[in-house]
N, C-alpha and C positions, 0 to 999 in steps of 0.2 A: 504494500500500500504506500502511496506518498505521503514522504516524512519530508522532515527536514533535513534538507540536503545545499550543498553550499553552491550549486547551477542555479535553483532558483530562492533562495532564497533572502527574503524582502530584506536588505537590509535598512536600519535605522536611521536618519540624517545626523548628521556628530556634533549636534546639539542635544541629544540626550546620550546619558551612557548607561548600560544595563550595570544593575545589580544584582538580580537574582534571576534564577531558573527553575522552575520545575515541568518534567516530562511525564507524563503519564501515557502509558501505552499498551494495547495486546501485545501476549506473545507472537511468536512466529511459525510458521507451520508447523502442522503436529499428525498426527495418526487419529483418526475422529476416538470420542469416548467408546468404549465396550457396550455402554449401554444404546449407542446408536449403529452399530453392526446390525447383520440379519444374522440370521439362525443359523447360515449355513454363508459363510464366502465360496467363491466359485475359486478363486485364486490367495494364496498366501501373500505375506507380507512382510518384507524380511529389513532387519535395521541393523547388520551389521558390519556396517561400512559408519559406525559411531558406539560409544561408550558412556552409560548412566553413572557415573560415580557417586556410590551411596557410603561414606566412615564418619568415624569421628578421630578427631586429633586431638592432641593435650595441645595447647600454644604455646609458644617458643617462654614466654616469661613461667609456665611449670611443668616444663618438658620433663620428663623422666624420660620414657620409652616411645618410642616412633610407630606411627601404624603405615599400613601400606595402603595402596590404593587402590582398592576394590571398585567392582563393578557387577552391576548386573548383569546375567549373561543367562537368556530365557530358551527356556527347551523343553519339551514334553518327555515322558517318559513312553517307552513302551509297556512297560507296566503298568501302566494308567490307562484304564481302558475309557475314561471321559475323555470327551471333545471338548476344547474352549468353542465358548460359544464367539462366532465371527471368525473373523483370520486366523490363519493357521501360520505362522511362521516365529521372528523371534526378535518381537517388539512390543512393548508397554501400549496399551491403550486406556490412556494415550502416552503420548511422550513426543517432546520434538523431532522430530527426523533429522537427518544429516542434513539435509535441504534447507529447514528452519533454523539449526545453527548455524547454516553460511549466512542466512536471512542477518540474523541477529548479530553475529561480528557485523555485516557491512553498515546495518541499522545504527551500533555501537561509532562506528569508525563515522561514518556522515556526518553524526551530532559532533565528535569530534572535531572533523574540516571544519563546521561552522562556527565553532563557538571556543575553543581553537585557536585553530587557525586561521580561520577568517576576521574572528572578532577581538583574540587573546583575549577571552574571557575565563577557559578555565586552565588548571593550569599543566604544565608539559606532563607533569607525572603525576601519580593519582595520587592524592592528598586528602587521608580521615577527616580533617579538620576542616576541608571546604568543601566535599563531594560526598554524597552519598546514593547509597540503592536500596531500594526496597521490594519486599516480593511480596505474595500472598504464600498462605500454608496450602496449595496448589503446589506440589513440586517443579511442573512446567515452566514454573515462572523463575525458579532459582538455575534451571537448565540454560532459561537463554539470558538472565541474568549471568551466567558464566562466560560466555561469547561477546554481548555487550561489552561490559567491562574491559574484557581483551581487545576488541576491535576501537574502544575508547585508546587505553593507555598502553596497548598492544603489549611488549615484554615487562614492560614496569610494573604492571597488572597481575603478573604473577608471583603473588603472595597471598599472605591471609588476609580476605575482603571480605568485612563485614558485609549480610544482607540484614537489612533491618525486616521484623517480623513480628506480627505482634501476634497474642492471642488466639487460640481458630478462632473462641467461641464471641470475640467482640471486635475481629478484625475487618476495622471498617475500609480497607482496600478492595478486598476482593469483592463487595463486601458479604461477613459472615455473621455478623451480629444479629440479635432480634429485632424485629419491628412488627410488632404486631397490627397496629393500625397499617401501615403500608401495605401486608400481605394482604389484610382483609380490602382494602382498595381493591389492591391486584386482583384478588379472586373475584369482586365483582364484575371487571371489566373482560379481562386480559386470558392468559390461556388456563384453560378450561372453564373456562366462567359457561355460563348460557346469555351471555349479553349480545342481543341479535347484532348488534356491531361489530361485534369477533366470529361469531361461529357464521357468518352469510359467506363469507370468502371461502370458511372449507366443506361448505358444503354446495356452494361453486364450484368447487374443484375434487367433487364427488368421480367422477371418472379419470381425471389424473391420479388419485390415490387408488382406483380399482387396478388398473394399469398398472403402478410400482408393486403395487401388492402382491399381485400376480406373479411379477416377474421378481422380485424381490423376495417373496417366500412370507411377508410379514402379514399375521392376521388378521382380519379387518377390526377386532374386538382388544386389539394395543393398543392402549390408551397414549404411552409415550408416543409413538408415532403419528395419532389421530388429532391429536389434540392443537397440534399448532406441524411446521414443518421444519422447526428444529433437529429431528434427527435426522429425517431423509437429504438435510441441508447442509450437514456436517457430515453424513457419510459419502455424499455425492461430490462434492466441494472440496474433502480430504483427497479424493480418487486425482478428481483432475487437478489438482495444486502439485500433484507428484508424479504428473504424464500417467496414469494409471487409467485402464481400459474402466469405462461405465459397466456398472456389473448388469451382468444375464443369469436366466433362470438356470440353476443348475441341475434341473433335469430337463428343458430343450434352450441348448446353451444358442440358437436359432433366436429366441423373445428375449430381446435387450430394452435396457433403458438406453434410449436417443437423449442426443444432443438438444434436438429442443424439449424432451421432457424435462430434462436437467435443468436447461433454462426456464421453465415456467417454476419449476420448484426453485430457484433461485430467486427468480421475478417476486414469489409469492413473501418468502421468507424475507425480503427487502420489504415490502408492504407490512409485514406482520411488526416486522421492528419500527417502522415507520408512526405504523400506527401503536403500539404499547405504548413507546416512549414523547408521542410528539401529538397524533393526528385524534386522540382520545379523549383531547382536550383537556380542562384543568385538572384532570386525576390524573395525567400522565407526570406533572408537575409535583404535586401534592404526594404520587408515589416514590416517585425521583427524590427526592427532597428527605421523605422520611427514611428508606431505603439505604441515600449514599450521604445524608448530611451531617455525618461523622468527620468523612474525609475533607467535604469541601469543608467544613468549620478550620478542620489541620491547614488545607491548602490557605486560608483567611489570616490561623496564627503565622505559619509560616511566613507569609508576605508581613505582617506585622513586624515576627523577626529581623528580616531583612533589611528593614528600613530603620529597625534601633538594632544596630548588634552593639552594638557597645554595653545597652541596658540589658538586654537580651543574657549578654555572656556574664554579668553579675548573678544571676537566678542560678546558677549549677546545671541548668538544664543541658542535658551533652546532647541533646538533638537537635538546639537550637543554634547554640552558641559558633558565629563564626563561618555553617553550614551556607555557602553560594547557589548551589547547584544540588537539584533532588531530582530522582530518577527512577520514577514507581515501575513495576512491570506487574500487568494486572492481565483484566479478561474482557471481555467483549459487554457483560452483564454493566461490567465498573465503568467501559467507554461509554457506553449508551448511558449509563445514568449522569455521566457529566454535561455530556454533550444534552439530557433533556434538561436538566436545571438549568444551562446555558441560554435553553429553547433556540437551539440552533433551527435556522431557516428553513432548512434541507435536511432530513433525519436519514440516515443511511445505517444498515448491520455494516458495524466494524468489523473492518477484513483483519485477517493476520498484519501485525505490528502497529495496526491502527495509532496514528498518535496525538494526541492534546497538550501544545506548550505554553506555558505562564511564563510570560517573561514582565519582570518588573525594571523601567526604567526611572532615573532621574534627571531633571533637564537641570542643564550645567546655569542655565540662569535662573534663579528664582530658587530652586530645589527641590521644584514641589517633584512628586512620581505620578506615574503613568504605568497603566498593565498593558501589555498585547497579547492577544491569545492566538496561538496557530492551529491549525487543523490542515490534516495532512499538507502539513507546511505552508501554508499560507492564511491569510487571516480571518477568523473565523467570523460569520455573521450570524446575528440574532435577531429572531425576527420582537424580540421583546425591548419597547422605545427604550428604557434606560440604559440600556446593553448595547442595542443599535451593530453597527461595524467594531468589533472591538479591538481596536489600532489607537493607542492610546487614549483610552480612557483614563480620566482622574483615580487614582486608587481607591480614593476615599468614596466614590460612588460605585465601584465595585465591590468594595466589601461590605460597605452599605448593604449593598443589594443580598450578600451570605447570610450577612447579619440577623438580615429583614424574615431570612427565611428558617433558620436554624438555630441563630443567637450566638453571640461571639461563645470560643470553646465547645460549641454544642449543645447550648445551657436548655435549649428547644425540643431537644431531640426526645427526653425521657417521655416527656407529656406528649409531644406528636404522636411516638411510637407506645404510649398507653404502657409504658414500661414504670 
């Protein structure tokens, strides 16, 4: 997907100079979840042309003894007379493929060029104290958080790099936390609800799912399937993102799924995320909001940070103090819910690397700051007036605007979320 990359990207007149950054983004191609395979693959799927590295190490400051560096390495036995359900070969479902770690170093390396090199904004070599990364408790996201990193600060990079990480069960990245008012939103409108506003599309598309069905092997009475076409969307989409033949019936390998079947289930699944997070009107909002306004409250202190670090690094807080540059790797769930609070203009399903940047400037006269937000690299627009084109805007009417919806630190969220 386009990111920010340094051919196009916008740069700033030198009357203002950046202060801070944060990246929020998908990871980058992967092998679709288990849970959206059929019953039966017609062909395996094999990932070892790469290595999942799962240890633990003491750290150099209470080293005693060394461990090595293990790796997953998946195989069936003969003596197992089960079959995994889905592919047959000898890869994690999911996991990045080889594919999505080149993705992710070049991902890594681009943001580099720009900001960099183009801008000397961060710095040659990878520095605790100004840079950081964060994952979800999602392994995938620490996978290509590994290649990032390296295609950032490329050999310098190899050391112990912290991934910042919070909690599953309160981790507002991915996000994992409760919200009980949000879900019950959700469940009114959105997928599996019975709100004739959701269910009219699939049951328009009552003979394209008789069609996959068919040919796909999957019952008409699966709910995960039925219900929206997030699975058929991720296992079709995984196939061709890695040159991989559209699956046929595996018993008349003759009745395939087509190219434009594919593409209406693409067509469809862009609609569906269009409409959850944008086109559902003010509950798309109001879900959004309850859902991911943990994070954006953080992204709010953050940019607070940035504009006092002096006071900032008095508090002891080691996440604040000093921190330039922040660099989430998250999921498609966590883009979509930025880009609705944003109430971007155009809602689109984030592809693999999807990305949202916050960059915070200060003009050299006056002092006041200014945010600009990018989307796949360029600058994003909102169709909500206070927001408008967000290419400098006043800070103080952007966080305003978090404020308004969440409360400085999240102080909103318990009673939104009925927690």
């Amino acid at each position: 997907m386009p990111h920010v990359r340094r051919a196009e990207y916008p740069k700033v007149n030198s009357s203002y100079v950046l202060e801070y950054v944060e990246v929020v983004h998908r990871h980058h191609k992967r092998t679709p979840y288990a849970a959206n395979t059929f019953p039966i693959e017609a062909y395996p799927w094999y990932c070892d042309d790469e290595a999942l590295f799962y240890h633990g190490t003491p750290l150099p400051t209470h080293v005693a003894n060394h461990s090595a560096n293990t790796y997953w390495s998946v195989y069936t036995s003969s003596s197992n007379p089960l079959a995994p359900r889905g592919f047959n070969g000898t890869c994690q479902f999911p996991q990045i493929t080889r594919e999505g770690l080149d993705d992710s170093w070049q991902h890594g390396n681009d943001l580099y060029g720009v900001y960099h090199d183009l801008i000397r904004f961060l710095p040659e070599k990878y520095d605790p104290n100004i840079v950081s990364f964060r994952v979800t408790n999602n392994v995938i996201t620490s996978q290509v958080a590994s290649m990032v990193t390296s295609g950032m600060f490329g050999g310098r990079a190899q050391q112990n790099l912290p991934l910042l990480i919070q909690p599953a069960s309160i981790d507002s990245l991915e996000p994992a936390y409760t919200c009980l008012a949000a879900n019950k939103n959700f469940s009114e409108y959105g997928v599996g609800s019975s709100d004739s506003d959701w269910t009219s599309h699939l049951k328009a598309a009552a003979d394209l799912y008789a069609n996959l069905d068919s040919i796909c092997g999957i019952p008409p009475t699966d709910s995960g399937f039925h219900m929206s076409f997030d699975h058929y969307f991720d296992n079709l989409s995984a196939r061709l993102c890695h040159a991989k033949p559209l699956p046929c019936n595996t018993s008349n390998p003759s009745l395939c799924v087509t190219q434009p079947m594919a593409d209406e289930v693409f067509r469809l699944g862009q609609y569906e995320y269009s409409y959850l997070y944008r086109d559902a009107g003010a509950r798309t909002l109001e879900y959004s909001t309850g859902s991911y306004g943990i994070w954006v409250a953080e992204l709010a202190q953050n940019i607070r940070y940035a504009m006092h670090a002096t006071d900032s690094a008095s508090t002891g807080d080691r996440t604040s103090s000093g921190i330039r540059y922040r660099h989430n790797i998250a999921h498609d769930g966590s883009v979509s819910r930025i880009l609705s609070i944003l109430q971007i203009e155009k809602m689109v399903w984030p592809g693999m690397g999807s990305e949202v940047v916050f960059e915070l400037y200060k003009r050299r006269a006056g002092q006041q700051y200014y945010i600009r937000v990018l989307w796949g690299g360029q600058v994003l627009k909102s169709s909500n007036p206070t927001l408008g084109t967000l290419d400098m805007l006043p800070v103080e009417t952007f966080i305003a605007y978090f404020d308004g919806l969440v409360g400085q630190r999240a102080k909103k969220i318990p009673s939104l979320c009925n927690l």
